[in-house]
VONUGU-547489 format. One line per 8 residues: number of its first residue (from 0); their letters; for each residue x negated, y negated, z negated of N, C-alpha, C. Coordinates in steps of 0.2 Angstrom, whole numbers. Each point is the difference from the previous one (the first is absolute). Layout:
# residues N
NUM> a> X/Y/Z/X/Y/Z/X/Y/Z | ...
END
This chain:
# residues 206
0> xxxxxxxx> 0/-97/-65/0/6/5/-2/6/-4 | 2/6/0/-1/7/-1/-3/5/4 | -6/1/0/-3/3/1/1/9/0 | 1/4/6/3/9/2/-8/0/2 | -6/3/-5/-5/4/1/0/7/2 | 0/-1/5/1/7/3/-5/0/8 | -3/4/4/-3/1/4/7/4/7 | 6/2/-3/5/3/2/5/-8/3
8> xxxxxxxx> 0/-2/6/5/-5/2/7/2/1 | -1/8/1/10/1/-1/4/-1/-7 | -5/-1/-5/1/-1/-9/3/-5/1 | -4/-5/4/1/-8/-2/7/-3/5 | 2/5/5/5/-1/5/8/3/-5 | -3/4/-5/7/4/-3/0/-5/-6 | -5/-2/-4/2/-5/-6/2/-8/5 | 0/-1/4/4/-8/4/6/3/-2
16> xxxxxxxx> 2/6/4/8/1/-4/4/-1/-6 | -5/-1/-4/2/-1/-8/-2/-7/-2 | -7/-1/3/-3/-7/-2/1/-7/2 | 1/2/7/2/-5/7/-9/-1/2 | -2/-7/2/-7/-2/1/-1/-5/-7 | 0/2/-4/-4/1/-7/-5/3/0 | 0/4/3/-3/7/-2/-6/-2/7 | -7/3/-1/-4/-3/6/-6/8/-1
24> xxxxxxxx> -1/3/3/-7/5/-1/-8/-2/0 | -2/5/-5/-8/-5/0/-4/8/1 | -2/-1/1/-4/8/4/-8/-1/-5 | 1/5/-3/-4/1/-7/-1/6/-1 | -4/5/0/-2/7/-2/-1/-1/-6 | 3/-1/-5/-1/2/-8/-1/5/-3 | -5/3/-4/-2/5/-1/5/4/-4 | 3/6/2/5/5/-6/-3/3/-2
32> xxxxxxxx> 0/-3/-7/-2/6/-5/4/10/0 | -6/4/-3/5/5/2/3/1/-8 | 7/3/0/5/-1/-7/4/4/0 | 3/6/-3/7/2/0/7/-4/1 | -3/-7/-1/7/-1/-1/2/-8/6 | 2/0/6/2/-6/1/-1/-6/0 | 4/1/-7/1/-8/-3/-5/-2/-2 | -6/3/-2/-7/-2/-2/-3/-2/8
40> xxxxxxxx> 0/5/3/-4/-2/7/5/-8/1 | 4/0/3/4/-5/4/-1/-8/-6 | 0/2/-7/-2/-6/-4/-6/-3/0 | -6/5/2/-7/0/-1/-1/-4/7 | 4/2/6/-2/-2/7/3/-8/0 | 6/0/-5/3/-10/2/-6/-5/-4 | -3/5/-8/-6/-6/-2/-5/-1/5 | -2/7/5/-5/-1/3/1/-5/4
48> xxxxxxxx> 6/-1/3/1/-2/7/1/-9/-5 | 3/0/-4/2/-8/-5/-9/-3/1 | -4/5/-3/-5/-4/-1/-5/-1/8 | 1/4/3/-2/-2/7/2/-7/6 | 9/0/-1/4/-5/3/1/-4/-6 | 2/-1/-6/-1/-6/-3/7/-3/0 | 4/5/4/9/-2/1/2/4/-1 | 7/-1/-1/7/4/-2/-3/6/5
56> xxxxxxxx> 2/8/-1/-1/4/5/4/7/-3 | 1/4/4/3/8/-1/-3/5/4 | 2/6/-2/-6/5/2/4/6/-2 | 1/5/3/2/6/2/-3/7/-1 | 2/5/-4/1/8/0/2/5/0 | 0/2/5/5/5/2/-1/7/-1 | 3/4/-2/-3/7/2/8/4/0 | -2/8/2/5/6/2/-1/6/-7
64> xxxxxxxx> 6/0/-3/-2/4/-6/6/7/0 | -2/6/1/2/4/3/2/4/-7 | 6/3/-2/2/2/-4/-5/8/-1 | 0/3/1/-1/7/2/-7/1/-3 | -7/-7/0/-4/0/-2/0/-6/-4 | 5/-1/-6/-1/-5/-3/-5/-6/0 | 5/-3/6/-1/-5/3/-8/-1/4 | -2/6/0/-7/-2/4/3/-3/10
72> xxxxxxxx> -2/-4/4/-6/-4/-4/0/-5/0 | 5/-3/-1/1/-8/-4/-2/-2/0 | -7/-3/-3/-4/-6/1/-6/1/6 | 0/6/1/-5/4/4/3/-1/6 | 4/0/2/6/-1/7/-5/1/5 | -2/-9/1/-3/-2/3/-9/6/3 | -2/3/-4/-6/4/-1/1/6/1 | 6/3/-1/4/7/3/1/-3/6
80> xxxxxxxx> 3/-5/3/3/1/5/-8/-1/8 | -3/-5/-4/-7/2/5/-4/4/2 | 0/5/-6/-6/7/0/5/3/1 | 5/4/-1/6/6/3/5/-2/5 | 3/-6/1/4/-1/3/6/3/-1 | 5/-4/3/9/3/-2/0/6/0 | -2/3/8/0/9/2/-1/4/-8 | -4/0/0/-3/3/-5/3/0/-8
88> xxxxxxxx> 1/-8/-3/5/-1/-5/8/4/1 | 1/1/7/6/2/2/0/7/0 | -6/6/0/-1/6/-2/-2/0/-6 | -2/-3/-2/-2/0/-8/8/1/-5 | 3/-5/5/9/-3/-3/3/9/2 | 0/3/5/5/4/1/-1/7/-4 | -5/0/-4/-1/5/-6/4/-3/-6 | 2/-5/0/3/-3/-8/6/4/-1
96> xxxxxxxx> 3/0/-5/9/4/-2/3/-8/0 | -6/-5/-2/6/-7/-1/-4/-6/6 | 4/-2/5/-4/-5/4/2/-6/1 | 5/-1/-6/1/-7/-1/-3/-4/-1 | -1/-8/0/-7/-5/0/5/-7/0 | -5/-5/-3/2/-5/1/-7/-4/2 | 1/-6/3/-4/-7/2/1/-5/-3 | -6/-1/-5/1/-5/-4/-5/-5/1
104> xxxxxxxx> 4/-8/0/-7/-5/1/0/-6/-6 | -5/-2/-4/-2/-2/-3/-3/-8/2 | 6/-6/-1/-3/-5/4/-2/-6/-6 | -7/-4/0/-4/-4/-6/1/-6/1 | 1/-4/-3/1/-6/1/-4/-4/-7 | -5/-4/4/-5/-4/-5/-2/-8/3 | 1/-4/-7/0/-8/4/-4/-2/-3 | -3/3/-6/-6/-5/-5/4/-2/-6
112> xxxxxxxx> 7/-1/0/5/-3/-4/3/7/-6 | -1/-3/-6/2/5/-6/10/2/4 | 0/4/-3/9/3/2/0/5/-6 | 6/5/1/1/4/-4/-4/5/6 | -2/4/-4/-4/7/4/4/5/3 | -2/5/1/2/6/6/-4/6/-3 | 3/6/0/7/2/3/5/0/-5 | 6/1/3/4/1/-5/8/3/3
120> xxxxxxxx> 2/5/-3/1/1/-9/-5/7/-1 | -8/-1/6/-4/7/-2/-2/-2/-9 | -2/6/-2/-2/0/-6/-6/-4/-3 | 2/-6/-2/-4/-4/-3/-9/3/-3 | 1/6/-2/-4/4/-2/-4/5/5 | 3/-3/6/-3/5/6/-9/-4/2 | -5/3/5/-4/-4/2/1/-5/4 | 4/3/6/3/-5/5/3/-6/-1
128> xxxxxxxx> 4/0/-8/3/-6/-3/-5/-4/-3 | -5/3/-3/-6/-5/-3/-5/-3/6 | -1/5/4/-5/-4/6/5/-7/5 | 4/0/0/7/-4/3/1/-7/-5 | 1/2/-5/-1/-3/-6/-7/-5/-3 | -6/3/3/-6/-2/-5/0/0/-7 | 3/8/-2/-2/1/-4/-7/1/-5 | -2/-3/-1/-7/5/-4/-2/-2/6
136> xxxxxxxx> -1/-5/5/-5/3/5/-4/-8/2 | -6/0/0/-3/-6/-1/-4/0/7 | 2/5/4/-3/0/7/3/-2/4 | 6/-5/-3/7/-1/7/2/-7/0 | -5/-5/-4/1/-8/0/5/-1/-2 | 3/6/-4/8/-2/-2/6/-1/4 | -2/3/9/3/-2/2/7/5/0 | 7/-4/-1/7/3/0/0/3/7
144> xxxxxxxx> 4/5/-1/1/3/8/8/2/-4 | 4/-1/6/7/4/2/1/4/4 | 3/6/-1/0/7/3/7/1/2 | 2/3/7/7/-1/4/-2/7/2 | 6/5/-3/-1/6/4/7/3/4 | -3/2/5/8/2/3/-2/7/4 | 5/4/-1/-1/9/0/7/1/6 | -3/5/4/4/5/4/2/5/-1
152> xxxxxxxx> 2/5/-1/1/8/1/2/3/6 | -4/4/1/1/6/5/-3/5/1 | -2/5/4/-2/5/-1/-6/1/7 | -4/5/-1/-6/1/4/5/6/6 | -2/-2/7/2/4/6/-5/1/6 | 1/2/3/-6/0/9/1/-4/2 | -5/-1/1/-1/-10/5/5/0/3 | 6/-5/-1/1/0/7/0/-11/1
160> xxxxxxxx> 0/0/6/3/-7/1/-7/-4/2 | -1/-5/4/-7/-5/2/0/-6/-2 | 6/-4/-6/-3/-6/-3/-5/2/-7 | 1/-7/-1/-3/-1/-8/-7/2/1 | -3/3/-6/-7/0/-2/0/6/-5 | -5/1/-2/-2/4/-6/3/8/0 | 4/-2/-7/4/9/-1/6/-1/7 | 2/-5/0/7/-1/4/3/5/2
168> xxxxxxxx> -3/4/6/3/6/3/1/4/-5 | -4/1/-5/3/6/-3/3/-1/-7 | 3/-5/-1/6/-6/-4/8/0/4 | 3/5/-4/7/0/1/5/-2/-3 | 3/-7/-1/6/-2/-5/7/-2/4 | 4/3/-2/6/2/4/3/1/7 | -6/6/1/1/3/6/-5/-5/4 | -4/-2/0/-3/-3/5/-9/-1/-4
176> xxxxxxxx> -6/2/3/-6/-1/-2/-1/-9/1 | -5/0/-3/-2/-10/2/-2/-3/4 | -3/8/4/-2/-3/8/4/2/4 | 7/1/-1/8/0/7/1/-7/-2 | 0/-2/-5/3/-7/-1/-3/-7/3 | 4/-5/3/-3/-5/1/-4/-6/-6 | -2/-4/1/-3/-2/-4/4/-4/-4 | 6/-5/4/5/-2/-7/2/6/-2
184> xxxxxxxx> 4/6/1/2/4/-3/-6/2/-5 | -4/3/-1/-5/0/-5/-3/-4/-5 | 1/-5/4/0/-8/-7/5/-1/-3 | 5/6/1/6/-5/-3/1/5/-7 | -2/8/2/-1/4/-8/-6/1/-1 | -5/-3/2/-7/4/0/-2/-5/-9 | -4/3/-1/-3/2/-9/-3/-8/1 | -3/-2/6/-4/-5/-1/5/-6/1
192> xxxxxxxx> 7/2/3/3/-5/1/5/-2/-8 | 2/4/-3/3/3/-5/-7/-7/-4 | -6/1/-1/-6/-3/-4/2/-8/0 | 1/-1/8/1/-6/3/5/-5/-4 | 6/4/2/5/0/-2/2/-5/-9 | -6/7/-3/2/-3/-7/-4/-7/-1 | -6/0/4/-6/-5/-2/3/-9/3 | 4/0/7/4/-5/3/4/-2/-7
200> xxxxxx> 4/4/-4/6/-3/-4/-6/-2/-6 | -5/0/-2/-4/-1/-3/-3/-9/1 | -3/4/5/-2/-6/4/2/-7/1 | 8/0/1/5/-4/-1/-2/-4/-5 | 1/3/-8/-2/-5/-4/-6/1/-3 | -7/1/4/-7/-1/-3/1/-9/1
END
């Protein structure tokens, strides 16, 4: 069994799609570290959760990286989106010359079992690739983690639309925001499905 640590039960209804009933949710608050970079967050969060559950499990990070302000605020998403809200990311957005963005999600996968590490083909020399890796790092029981990232592009617009969650409303990719979209339509290009996606053909031959 595989374990979708997440506290979000519409995660665990969008990786069925890719997983089938394989895939099973355990509701686990695991502690995020704060990190510039994703793939350290999302690796640090599957050892926490490996060494918590004790089984196969995956674990999720998403964030909104707005072109205009070099990529702020991506790892912060979630922190921006609670204390200012869309409204206000969406007046902040309509001063930019550039309001292109993309959605990027970051999905970790740890069984306890040695593998070839993650990420890749990021630069081996980055920190994200050492903390994923266990390089040099004696704080992470050696645990291997594999990193699945899957990225949308579009641009920042006025809310418009009432589904989805988070930036959605104000997330535009061909002509439609994330909250006009139905919810297979949004799983079927969304960043986290794209994560999905790679992690399933993966998965296949763990």
């Amino acid at each position: 069994m595989l374990y979708y640590v997440t506290t979000n039960p519409g995660k665990v209804r969008e990786a069925r799609q890719y997983l089938g009933d394989v895939i099973e949710s355990y509701d686990y608050d695991y502690p995020e570290i704060q990190h510039e970079s994703m793939e350290t967050i999302a690796a640090e969060g599957a050892r926490d959760a490996y060494r918590e559950l004790g089984e196969p499990v995956v674990v999720d990070d998403s964030g909104l990286f707005m072109n205009g302000l070099d990529g702020f605020p991506g790892p912060y998403s979630s922190y921006v989106e609670d204390k200012l809200g869309i409204d206000r990311v969406w007046s902040l957005a309509q001063t930019l010359d550039d309001r292109t963005a993309s959605f990027r999600c970051v999905m970790a996968y740890c069984d306890g079992e040695p593998f070839a590490a993650s990420p890749d083909p990021v630069d081996k020399d980055d920190r994200a690739a050492a903390a994923a890796s266990d390089v040099d790092d004696t704080e992470s029981d050696g645990l291997a983690v594999k990193l699945f990232v899957g990225t949308v592009r579009g641009e920042i617009v006025a809310p418009r639309g009432d589904g989805g969650f988070g930036f959605d409303p104000i997330f535009e990719h061909d002509g439609s925001t994330f909250a006009e979209l139905s919810s297979e339509e949004k799983n079927a290009l969304s960043h986290r499905g794209r994560a999905l996606a790679k992690f399933a053909d993966w998965y296949d031959t763990r």
